[in-house]
C-alpha positions in Angstrom: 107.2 -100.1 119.4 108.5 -101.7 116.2 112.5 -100.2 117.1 111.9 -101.9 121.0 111.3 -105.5 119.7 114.2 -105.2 117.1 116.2 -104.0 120.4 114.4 -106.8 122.0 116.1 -110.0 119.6 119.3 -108.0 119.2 119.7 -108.6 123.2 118.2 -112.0 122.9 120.7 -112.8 120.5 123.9 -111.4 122.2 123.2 -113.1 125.0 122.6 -116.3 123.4 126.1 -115.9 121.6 127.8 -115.1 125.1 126.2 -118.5 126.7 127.7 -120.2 123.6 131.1 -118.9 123.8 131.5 -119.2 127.6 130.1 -122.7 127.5 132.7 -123.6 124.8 135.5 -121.7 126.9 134.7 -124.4 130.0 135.1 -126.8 127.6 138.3 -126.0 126.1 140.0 -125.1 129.5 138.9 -128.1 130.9 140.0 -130.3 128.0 142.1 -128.3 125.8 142.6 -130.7 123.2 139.6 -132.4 123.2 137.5 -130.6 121.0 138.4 -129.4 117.4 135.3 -127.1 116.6 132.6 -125.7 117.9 130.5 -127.9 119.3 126.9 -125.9 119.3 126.3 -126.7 122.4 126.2 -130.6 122.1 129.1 -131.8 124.2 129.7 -131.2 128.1 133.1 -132.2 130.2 131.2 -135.6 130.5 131.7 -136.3 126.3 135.4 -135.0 126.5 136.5 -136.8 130.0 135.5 -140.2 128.6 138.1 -139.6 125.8 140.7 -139.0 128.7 139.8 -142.2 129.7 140.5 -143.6 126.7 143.4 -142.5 125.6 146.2 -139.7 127.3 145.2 -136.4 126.2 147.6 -135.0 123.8 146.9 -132.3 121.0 146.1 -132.7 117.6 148.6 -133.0 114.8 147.3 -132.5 111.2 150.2 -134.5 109.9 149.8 -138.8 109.7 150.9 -138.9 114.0 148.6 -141.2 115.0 147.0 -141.0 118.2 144.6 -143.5 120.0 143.2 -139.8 121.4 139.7 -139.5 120.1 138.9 -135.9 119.5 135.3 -134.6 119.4 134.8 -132.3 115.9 131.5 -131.1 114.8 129.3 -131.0 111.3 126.4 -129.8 109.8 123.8 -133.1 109.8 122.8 -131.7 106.1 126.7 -132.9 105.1 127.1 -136.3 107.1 125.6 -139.8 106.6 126.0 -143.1 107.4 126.7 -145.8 105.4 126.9 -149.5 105.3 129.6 -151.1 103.1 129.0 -154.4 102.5 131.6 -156.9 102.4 131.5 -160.6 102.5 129.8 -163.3 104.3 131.8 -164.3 107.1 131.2 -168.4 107.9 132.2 -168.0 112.0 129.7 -165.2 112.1 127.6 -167.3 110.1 126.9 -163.3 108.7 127.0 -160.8 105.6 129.8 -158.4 107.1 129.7 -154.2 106.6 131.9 -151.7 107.7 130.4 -148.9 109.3 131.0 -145.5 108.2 130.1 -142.2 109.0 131.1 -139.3 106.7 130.7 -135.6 106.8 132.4 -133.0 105.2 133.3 -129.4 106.3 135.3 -126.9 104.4 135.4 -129.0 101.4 137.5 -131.9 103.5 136.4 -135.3 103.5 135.9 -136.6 107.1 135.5 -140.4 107.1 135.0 -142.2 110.6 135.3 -145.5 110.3 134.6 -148.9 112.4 137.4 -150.6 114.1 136.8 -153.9 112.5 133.7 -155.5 110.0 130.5 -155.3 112.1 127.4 -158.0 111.0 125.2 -155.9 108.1 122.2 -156.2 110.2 123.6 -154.6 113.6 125.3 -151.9 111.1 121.3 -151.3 109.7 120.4 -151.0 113.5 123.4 -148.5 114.2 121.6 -146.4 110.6 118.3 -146.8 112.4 119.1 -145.4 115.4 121.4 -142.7 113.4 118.2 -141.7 111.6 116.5 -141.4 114.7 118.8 -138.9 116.4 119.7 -136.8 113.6 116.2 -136.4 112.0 115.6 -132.6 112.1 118.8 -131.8 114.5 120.9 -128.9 112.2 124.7 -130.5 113.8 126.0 -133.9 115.4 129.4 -134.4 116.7 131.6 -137.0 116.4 134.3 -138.4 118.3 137.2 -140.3 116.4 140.8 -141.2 116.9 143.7 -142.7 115.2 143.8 -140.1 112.0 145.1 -140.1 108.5 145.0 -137.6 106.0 144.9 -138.1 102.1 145.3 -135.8 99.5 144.6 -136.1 95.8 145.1 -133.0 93.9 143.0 -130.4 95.9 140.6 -133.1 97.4 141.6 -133.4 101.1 140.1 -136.8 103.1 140.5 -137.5 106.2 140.5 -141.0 107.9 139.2 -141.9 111.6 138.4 -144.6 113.7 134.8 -144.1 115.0 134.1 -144.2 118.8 130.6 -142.5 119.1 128.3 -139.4 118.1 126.3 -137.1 119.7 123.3 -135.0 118.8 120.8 -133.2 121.1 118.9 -135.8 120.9 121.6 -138.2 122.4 124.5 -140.4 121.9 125.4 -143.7 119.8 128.4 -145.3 120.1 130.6 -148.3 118.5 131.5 -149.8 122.1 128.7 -150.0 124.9 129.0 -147.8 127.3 131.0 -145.1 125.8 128.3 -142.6 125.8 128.1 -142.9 129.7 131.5 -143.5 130.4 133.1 -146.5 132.5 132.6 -146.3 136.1 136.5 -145.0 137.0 135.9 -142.0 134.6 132.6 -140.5 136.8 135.1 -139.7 139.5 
């Protein structure tokens, strides 16, 4: 009995890892570029067609070519969190100021998504609420950033991005409204 259940999980398990790779295959051959790693089963053509709306697809160079392409990457939650860095009060917003930034590292590399321009501290908190919200026990999110840059400083590797949005099982967040959903021309 004991050898049938072991036979059992090892099926279960196959299977499971044959789901994972096909559904990662109709990613990539719908959107070749758009996806850098896995994605554990997070994204679907939804996630990477918005970023064909966004931007032209094109594929990713590791050198400094930037590209307003975002590309969807994936991380271990355990290795990513989101900060606030606070900057100064701003007297038209009549606010403190933050930027908002996302960090997660894989492979010993730096990944640093960061937003487009200072956001008011207080909807940056909101933005760390909601992030605690759908990350709190998820094992991996995915973001989505474009417009990289690469640093090195002796073996030290970080990598810059501007942030567009991330996605656990949970659901999405993202720096412009809307993004998660897509605009109206990109559900065609």
């Amino acid at each position: 009995m004991r050898k049938i259940v072991i036979l059992f999980f090892i099926c279960i398990s196959a299977s499971a890892v044959d789901i994972r790779q096909s559904h990662l295959q109709e990613l990539k051959k719908a959107f070749p570029y758009g996806l850098l790693t896995d994605d554990f089963g997070i994204l679907n053509i939804q996630d990477l067609k918005i970023n064909a709306c966004i931007a032209g697809p094109v594929p990713f160079l590791k050198q400094d070519k930037i590209s307003p392409y975002p590309y969807w990457q994936c991380f271990e939650v355990r290795n990513s969190k989101m900060t606030c860095e606070i900057g100064k009060y701003d007297p038209q917003e009549k606010a403190m100021m933050s930027m908002l930034v996302v960090s997660s590292t894989r492979n010993s590399e730096l990944h640093e998504f960061i937003s487009r321009r200072p956001v008011r501290l207080r909807s940056c908190r909101l933005y760390k609420k909601d992030w605690q919200r759908l990350t709190k026990n998820e094992k991996y999110i995915c973001i989505s950033g474009a417009d990289h840059s690469e640093e090195t400083s002796g073996s030290k590797v970080t990598s810059a991005w501007i942030f567009g949005r991330y996605k656990t099982r949970k659901g999405c967040d993202s720096y412009f409204r809307g993004e998660c959903t897509g605009p109206s021309e990109c559900e065609n």
